[in-house]
C-alpha positions in Angstrom: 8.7 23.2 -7.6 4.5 23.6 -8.2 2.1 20.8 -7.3 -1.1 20.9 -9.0 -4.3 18.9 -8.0 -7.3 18.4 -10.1 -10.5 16.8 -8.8 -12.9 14.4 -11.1 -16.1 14.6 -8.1 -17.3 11.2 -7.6 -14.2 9.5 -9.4 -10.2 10.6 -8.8 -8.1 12.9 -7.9 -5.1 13.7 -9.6 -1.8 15.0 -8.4 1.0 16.5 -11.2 4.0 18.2 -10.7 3.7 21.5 -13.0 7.6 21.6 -13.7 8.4 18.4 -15.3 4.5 18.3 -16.7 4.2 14.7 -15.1 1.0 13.0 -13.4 2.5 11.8 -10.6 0.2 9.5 -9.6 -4.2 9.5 -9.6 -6.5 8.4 -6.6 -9.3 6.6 -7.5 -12.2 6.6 -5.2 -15.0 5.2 -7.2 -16.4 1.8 -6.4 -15.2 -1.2 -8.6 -16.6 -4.5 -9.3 -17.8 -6.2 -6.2 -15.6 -9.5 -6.4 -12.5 -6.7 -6.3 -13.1 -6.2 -3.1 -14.3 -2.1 -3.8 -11.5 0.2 -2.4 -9.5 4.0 -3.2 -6.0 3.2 -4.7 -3.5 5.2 -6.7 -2.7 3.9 -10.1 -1.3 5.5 -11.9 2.1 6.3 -10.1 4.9 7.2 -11.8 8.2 8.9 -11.7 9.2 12.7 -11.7 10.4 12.0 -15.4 7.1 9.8 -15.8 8.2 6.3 -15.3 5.5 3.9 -14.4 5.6 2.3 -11.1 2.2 0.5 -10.6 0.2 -2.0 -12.2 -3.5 -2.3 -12.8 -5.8 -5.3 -12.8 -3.2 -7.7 -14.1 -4.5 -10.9 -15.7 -3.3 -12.8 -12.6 -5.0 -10.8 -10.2 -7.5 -8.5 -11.1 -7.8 -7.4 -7.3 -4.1 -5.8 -7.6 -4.3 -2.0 -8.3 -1.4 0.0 -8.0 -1.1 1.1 -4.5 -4.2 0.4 -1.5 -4.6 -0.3 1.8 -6.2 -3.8 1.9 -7.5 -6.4 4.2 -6.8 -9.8 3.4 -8.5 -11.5 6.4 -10.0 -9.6 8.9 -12.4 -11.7 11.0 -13.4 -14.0 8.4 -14.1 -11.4 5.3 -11.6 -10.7 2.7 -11.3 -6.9 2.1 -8.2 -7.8 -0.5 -10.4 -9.2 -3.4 -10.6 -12.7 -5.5 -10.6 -16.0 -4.4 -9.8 -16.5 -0.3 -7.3 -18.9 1.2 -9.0 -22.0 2.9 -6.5 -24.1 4.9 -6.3 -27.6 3.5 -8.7 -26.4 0.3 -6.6 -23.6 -1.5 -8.0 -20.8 -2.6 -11.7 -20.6 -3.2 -14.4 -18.6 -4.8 -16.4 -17.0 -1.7 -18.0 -14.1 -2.7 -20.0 -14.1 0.8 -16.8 -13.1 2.1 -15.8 -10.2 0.5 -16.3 -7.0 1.5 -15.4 -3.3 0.8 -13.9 -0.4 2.3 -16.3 2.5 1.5 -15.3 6.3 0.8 -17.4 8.5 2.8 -16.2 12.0 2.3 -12.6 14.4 1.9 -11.7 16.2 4.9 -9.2 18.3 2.7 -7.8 18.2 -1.1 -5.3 20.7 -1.6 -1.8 21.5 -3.4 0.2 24.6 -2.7 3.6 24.7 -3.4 5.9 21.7 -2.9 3.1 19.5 -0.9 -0.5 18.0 -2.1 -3.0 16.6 0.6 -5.8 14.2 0.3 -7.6 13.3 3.8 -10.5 11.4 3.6 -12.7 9.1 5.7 -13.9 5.9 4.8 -16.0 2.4 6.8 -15.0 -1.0 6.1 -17.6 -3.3 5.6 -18.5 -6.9 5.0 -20.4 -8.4 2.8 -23.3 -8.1 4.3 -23.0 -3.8 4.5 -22.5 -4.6 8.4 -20.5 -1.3 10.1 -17.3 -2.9 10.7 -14.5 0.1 11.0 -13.9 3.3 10.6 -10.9 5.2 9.0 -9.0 8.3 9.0 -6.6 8.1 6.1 -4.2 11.0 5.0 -2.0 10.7 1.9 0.2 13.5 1.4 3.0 14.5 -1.4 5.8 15.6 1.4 8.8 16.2 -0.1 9.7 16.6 -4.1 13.8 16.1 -5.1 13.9 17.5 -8.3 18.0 17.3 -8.7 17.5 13.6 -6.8 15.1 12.8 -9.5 12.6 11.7 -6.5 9.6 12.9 -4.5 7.8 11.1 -1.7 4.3 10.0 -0.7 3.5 9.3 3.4 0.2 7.2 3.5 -1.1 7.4 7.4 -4.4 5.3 8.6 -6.1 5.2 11.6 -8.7 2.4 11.7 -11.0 2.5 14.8 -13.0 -0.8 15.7 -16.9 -0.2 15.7 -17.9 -4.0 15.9 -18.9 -5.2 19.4 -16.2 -7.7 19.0 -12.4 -7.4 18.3 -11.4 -7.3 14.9 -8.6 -10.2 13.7 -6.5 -9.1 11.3 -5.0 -12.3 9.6 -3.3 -13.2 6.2 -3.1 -16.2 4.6 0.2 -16.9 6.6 -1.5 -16.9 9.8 -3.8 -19.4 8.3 -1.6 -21.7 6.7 0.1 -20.7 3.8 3.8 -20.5 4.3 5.2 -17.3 3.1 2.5 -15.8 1.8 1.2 -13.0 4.5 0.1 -10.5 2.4 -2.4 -7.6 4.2 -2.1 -3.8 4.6 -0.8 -1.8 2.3 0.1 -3.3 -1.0 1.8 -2.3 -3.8 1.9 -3.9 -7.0 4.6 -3.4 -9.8 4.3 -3.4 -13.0 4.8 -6.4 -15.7 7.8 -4.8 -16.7 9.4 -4.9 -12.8 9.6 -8.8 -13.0 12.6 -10.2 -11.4 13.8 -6.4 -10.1 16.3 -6.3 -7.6 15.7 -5.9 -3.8 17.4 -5.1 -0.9 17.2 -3.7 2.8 19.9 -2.0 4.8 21.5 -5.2 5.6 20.2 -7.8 3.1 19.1 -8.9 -0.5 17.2 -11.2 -2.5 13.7 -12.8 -1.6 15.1 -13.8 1.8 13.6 -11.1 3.0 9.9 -12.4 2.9 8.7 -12.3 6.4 11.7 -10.6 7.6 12.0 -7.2 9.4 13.8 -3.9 8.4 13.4 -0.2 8.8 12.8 -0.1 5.0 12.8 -1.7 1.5 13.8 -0.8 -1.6 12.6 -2.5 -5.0 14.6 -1.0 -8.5 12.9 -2.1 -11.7 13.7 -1.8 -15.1 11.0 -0.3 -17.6 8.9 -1.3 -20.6 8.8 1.1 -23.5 11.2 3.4 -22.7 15.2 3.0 -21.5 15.8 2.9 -18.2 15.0 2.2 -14.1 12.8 3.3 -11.0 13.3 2.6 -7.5 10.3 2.4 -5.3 11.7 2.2 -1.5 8.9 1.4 1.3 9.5 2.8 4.7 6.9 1.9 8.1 7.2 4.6 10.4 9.2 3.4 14.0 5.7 3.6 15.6 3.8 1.7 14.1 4.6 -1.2 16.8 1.1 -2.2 18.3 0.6 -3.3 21.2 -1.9 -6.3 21.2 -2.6 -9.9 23.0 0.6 -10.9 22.0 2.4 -8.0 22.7 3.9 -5.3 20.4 3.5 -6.2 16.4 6.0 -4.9 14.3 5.5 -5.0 10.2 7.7 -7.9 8.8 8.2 -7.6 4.7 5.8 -9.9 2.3 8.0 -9.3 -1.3 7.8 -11.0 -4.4 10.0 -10.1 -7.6 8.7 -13.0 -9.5 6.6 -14.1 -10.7 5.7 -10.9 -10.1 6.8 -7.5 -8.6 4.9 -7.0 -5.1 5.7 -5.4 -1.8 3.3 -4.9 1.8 4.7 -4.0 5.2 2.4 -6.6 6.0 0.8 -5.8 9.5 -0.1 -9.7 10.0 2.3 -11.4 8.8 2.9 -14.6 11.0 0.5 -13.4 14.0 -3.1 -11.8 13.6 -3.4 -8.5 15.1 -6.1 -8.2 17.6 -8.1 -4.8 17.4 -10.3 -4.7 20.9 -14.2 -2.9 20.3 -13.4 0.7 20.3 -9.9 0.6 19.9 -7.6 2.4 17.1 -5.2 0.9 15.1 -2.4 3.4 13.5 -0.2 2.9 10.8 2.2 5.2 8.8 4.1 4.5 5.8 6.5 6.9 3.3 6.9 5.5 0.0 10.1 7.0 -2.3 9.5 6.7 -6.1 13.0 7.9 -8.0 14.2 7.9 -11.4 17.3 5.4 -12.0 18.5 2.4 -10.2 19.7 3.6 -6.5 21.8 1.4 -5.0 21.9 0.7 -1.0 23.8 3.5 0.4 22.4 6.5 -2.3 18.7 5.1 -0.6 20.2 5.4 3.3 21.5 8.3 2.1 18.4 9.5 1.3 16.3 8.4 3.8 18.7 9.7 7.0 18.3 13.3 5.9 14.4 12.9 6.2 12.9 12.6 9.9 9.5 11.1 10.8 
């Protein structure tokens, strides 16, 4: 199976898989509107038969787009977008606070064969432009199942800490919200995916908010056309981090209503504490299959694939 890559300079780039004809999925790097928190994310994503996974600026949250790596309180700035949770006050309108994570050039775009690579580098900023961080980011087609109906995207980061000071990576969990510690990478579904069906290796339901598990799998039902997808999100075994508080593994932030959303949140009940200098690395795989797969066809799966 052929991947082909085609590059819109200054906007996208946009990866398609030459035997079913299908788009699999677009990275947009252009800047957005400022109170969106400006940051790359793919939307579209969609199926190898072209089912589509990702939503864009829903009416709810304009800030939600597809899939990105965001921020949602990191030393007082909101890199996630919209309003920011104030303990006691709800969430407010602080555009002072938000900031952006900044493209700053493509270390490699390529497709050959079964595998498509985009590594870039990007500096997150506050609102005031300040220098903040710096990031290597990689996002790499690795592995395309055509008689599984499936293929799979790893998304590694490595944010390095340029302030003077440590960085705090928070949520609004670790400021007082109950069950709500959305940060890192987020993925939202579409309309469509509303009350899906979730489940980890040894669970189901929205139990799992805040819990912990190798890997979780969301199956939605689509709009428009007959049928299912099943998005399974999997964090890498090291992507522990050893901080103040001792090692931080991800614990699960998922919604199914009242709407579909999933982030291997990376602060969800503690902040993470990135000391001046220091580099914090995360990798995630993300499976997007046609159909409804239930819990042992996604082990299945994801046992005959090593990190």
């Amino acid at each position: 199976m052929t991947l082909s890559l085609t590059h819109a300079h200054g906007d996208r780039i946009t990866v398609a898989h030459e035997g079913t004809g299908t788009e699999l999925f677009a990275y947009v790097y252009r800047p957005e509107a400022p109170w969106e928190a400006p940051k790359p994310y793919l939307h579209p994503v969609r199926t190898l038969s072209g089912g589509l996974v990702t939503d864009y600026r829903p009416n709810d949250h304009r800030w939600h787009k597809g899939l990105q790596l965001t921020a949602s309180h990191l030393s007082g700035q909101n890199l996630w977008g919209g309003n920011t949770y104030v303990h006691g006050e709800g969430y407010l309108a602080l555009p002072e606070r938000v900031g952006s994570m900044a493209h700053v050039a493509f270390g490699e775009v390529s497709a050959a064969g079964d595998r498509a690579v985009i590594a870039e580098r990007l500096t997150w900023h506050p609102h005031g432009g300040e220098l903040w961080a710096e990031e290597e980011r990689r996002i790499e087609v690795c592995d395309v199942d055509a008689e599984a109906g499936s293929w799979t995207l790893s998304w590694t980061s490595s944010v390095t800490n340029r302030r003077e000071e440590p960085l705090r990576f928070g949520s609004p969990t670790t400021h007082g919200r109950p069950a709500a510690g959305y940060t890192g990478l987020f993925w939202r579904g579409p309309r469509a995916f509303r009350d899906g069906k979730v489940f980890t290796a040894d669970s189901d339901g929205e139990d799992l908010m805040g819990s912990q598990a190798p890997w979780l799998a969301y199956v939605g039902e689509h709009d428009g056309r007959d049928g299912h997808a099943t998005v399974v999100f999997e964090h890498a075994p090291t992507n522990d981090h050893a901080g103040d508080q001792g090692t931080h593994p991800a614990h699960w932030f998922v919604r199914s209503a009242p709407f579909a959303a999933v982030a291997p949140s990376w602060a969800f009940h503690e902040e993470l504490v990135l000391a001046p200098g220091d580099t914090l690395d995360r990798t995630y795989r993300v499976l997007v299959a046609d159909g409804a797969w239930d819990r042992e066809q996604v082990a299945a799966h994801l046992k005959a694939r090593t990190w």
